[in-house]
PDB file as gemmi writes it, atoms N, CA and C in Angstrom:
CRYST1    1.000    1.000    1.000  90.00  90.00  90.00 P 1                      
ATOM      1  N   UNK A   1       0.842  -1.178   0.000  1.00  0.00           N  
ATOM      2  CA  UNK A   1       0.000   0.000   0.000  1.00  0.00           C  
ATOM      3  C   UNK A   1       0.892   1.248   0.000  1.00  0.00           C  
ATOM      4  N   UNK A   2       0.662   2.186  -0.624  1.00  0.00           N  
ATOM      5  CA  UNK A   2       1.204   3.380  -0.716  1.00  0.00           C  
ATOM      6  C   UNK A   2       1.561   4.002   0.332  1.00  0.00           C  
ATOM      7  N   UNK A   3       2.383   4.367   0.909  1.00  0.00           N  
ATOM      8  CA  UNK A   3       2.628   6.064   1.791  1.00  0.00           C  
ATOM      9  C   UNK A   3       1.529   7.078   1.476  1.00  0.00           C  
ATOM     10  N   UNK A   4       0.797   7.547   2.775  1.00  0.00           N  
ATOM     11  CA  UNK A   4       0.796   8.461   2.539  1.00  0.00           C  
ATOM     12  C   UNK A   4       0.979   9.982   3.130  1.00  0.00           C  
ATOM     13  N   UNK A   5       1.234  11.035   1.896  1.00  0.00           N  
ATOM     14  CA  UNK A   5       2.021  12.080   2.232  1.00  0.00           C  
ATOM     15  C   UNK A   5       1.332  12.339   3.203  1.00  0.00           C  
ATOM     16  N   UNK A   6       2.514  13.255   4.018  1.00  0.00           N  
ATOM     17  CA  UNK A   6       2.224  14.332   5.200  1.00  0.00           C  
ATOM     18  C   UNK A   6       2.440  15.740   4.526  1.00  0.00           C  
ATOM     19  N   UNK A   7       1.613  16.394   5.080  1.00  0.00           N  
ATOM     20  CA  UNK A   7       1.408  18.081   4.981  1.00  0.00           C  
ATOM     21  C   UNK A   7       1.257  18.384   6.287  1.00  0.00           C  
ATOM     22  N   UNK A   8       1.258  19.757   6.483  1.00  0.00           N  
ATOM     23  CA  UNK A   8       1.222  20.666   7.659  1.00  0.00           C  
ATOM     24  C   UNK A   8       0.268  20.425   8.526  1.00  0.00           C  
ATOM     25  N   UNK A   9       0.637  20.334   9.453  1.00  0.00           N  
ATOM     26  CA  UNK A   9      -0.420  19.763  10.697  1.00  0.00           C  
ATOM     27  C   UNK A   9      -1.715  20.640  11.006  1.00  0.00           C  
ATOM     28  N   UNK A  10      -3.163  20.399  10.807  1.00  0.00           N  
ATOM     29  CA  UNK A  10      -3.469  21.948  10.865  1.00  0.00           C  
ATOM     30  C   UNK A  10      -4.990  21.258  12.014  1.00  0.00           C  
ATOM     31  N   UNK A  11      -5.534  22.238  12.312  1.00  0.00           N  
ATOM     32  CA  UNK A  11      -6.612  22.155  13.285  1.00  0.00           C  
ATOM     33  C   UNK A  11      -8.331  22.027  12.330  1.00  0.00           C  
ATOM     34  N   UNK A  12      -7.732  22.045  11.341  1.00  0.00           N  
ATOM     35  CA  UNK A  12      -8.985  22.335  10.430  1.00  0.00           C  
ATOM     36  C   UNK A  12      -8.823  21.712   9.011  1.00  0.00           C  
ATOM     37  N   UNK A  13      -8.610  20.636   8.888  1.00  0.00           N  
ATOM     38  CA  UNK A  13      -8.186  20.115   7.667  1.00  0.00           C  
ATOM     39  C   UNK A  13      -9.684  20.481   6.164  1.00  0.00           C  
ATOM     40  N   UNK A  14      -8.842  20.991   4.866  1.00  0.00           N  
ATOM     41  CA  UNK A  14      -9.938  21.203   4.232  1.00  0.00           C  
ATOM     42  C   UNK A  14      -9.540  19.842   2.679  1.00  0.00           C  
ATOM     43  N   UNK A  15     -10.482  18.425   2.902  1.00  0.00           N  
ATOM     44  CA  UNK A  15     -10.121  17.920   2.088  1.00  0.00           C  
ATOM     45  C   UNK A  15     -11.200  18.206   0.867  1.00  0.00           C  
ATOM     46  N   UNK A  16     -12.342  18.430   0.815  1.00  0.00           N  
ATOM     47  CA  UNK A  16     -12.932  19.107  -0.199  1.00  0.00           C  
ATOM     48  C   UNK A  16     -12.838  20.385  -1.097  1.00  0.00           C  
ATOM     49  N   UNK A  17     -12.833  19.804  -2.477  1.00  0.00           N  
ATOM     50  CA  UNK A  17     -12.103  20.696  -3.306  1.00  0.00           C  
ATOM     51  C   UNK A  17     -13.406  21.223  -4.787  1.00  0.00           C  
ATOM     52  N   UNK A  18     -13.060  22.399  -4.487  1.00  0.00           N  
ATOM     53  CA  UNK A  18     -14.937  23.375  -5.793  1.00  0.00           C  
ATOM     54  C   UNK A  18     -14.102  23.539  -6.809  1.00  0.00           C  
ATOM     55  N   UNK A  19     -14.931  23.279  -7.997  1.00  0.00           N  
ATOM     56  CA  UNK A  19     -14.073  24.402  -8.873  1.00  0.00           C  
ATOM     57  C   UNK A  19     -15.131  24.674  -9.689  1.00  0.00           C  
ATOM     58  N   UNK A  20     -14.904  26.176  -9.394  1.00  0.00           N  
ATOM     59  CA  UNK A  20     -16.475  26.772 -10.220  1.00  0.00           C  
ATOM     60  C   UNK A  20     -16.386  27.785 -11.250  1.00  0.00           C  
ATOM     61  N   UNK A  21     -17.138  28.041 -12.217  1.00  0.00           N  
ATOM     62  CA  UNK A  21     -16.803  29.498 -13.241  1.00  0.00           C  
ATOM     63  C   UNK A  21     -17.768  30.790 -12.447  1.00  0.00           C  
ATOM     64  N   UNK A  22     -17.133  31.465 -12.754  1.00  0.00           N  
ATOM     65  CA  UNK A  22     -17.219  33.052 -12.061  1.00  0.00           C  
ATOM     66  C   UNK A  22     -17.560  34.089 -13.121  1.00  0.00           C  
ATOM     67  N   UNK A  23     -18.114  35.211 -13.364  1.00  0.00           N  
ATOM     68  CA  UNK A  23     -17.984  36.171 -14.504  1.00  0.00           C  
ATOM     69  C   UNK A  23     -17.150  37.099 -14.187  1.00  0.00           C  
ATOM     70  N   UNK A  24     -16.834  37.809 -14.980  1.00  0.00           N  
ATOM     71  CA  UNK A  24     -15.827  39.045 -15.197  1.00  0.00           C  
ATOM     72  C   UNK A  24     -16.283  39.964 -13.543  1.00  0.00           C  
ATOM     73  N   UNK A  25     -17.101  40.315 -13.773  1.00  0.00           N  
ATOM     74  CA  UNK A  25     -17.452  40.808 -12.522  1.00  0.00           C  
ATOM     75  C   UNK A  25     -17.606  40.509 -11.164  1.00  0.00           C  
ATOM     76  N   UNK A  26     -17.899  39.172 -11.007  1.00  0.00           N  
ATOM     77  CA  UNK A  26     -17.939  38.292 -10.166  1.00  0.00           C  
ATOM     78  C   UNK A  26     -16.129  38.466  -9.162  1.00  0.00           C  
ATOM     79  N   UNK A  27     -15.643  38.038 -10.512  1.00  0.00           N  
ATOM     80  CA  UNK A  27     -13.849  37.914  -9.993  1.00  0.00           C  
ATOM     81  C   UNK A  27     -13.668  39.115  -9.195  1.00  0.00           C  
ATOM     82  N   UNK A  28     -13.896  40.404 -10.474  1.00  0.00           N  
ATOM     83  CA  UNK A  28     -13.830  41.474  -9.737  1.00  0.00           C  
ATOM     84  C   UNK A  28     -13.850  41.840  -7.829  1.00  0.00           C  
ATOM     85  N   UNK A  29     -15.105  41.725  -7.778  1.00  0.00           N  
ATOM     86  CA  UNK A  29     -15.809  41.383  -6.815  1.00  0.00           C  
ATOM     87  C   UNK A  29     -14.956  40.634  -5.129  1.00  0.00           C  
ATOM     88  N   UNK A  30     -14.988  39.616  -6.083  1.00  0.00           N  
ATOM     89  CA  UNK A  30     -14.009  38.810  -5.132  1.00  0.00           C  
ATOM     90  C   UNK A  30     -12.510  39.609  -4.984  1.00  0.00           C  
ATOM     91  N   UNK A  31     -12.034  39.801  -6.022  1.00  0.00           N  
ATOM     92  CA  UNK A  31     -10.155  39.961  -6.290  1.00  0.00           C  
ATOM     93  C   UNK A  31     -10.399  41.506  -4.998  1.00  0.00           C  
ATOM     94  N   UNK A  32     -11.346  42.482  -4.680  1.00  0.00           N  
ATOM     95  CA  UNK A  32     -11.503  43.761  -4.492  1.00  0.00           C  
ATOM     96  C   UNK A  32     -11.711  43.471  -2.752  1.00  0.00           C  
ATOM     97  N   UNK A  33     -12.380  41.981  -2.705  1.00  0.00           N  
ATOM     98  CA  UNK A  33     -12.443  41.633  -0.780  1.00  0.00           C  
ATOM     99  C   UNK A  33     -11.701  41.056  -0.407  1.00  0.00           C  
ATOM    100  N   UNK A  34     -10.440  40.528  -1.693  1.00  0.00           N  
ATOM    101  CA  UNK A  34      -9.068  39.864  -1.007  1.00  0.00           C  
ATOM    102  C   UNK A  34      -8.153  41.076  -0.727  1.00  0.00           C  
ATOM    103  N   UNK A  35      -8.407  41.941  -1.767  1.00  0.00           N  
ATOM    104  CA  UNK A  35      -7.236  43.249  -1.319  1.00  0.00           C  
ATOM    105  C   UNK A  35      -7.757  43.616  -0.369  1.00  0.00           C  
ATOM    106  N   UNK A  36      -8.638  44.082   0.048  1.00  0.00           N  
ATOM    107  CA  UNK A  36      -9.291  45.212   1.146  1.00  0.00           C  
ATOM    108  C   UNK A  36      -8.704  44.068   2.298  1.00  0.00           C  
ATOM    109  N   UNK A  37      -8.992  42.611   2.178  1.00  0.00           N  
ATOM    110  CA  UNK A  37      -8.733  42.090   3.614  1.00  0.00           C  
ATOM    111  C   UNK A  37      -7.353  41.545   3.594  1.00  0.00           C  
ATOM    112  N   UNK A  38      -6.830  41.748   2.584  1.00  0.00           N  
ATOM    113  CA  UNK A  38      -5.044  41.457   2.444  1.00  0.00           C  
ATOM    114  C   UNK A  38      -5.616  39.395   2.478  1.00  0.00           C  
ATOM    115  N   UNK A  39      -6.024  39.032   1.706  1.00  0.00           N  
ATOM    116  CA  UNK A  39      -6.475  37.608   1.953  1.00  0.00           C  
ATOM    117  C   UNK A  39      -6.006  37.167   0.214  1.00  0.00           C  
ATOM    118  N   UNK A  40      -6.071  35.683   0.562  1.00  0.00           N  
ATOM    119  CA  UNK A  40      -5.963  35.412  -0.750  1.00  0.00           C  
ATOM    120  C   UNK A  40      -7.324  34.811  -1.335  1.00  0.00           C  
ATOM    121  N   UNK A  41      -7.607  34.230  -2.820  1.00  0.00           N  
ATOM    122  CA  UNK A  41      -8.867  34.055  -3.458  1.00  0.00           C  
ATOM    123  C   UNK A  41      -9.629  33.008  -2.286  1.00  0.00           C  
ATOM    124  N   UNK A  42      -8.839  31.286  -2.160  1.00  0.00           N  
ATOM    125  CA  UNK A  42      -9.206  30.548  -1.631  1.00  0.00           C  
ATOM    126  C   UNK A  42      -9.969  31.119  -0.076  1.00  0.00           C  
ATOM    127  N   UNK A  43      -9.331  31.760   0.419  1.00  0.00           N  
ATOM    128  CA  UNK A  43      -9.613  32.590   1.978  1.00  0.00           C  
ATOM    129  C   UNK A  43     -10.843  33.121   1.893  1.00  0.00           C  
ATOM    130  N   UNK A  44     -11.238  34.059   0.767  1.00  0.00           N  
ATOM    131  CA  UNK A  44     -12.130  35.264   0.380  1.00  0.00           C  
ATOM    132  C   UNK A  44     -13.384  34.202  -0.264  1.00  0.00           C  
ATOM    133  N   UNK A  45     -13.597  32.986  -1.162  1.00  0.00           N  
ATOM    134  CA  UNK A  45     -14.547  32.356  -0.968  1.00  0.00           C  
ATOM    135  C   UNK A  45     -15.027  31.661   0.586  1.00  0.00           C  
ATOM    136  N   UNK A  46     -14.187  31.341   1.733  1.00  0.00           N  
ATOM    137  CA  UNK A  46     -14.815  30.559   2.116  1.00  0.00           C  
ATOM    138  C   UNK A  46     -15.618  31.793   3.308  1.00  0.00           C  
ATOM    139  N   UNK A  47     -14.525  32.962   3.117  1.00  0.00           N  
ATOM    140  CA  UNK A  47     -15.037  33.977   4.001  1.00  0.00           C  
ATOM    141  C   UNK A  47     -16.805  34.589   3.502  1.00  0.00           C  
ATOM    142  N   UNK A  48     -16.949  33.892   2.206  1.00  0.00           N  
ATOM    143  CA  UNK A  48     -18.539  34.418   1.463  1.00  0.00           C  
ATOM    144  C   UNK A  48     -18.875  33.235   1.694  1.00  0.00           C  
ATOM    145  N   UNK A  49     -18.668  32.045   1.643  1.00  0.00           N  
ATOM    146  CA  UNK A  49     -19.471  30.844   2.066  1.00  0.00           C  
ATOM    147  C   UNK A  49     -19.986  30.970   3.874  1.00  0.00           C  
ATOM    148  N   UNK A  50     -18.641  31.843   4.462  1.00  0.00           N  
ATOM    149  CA  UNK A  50     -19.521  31.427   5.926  1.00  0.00           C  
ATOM    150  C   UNK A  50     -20.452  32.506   6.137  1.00  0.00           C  
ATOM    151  N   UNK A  51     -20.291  33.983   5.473  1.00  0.00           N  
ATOM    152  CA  UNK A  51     -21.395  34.503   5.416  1.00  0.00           C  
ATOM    153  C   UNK A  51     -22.720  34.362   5.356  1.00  0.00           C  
ATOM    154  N   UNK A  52     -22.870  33.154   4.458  1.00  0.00           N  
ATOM    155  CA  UNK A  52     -24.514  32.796   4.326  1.00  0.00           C  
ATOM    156  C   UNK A  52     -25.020  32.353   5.370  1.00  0.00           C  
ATOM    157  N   UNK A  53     -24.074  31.739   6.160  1.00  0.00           N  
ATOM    158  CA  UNK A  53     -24.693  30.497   7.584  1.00  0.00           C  
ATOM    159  C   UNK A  53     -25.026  31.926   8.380  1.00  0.00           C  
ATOM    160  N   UNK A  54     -24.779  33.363   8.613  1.00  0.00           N  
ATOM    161  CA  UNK A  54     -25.397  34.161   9.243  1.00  0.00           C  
ATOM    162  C   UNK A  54     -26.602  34.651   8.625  1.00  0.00           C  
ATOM    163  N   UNK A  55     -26.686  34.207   7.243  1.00  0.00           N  
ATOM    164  CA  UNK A  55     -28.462  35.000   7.047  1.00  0.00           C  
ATOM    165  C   UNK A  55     -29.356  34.461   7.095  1.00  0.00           C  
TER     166      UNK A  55                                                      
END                                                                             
């Protein structure tokens, strides 16, 4: 049986993986709440995914 790899030990492992199309504006959108929060893309979706669980 294979090895398998180790990665960084973390408290929150994320093994589920999206991959979705976005529009021009959409990106926008997003690329404008990673600068403002100094975050990167991956960070800035999940920071709009946990948004919804508050509405």
């Amino acid at each position: 049986m294979p090895k398998k790899k180790m990665g960084r030990p973390t408290d929150e492992p994320k093994p589920y993986r999206l991959d979705v199309r976005v529009s021009k504006e959409d990106l926008e959108i997003l690329d404008d709440y990673c600068k403002r929060k100094n975050v990167k893309r991956p960070q800035g979706i999940r920071d709009g995914i946990k948004s919804l669980k508050d509405k």
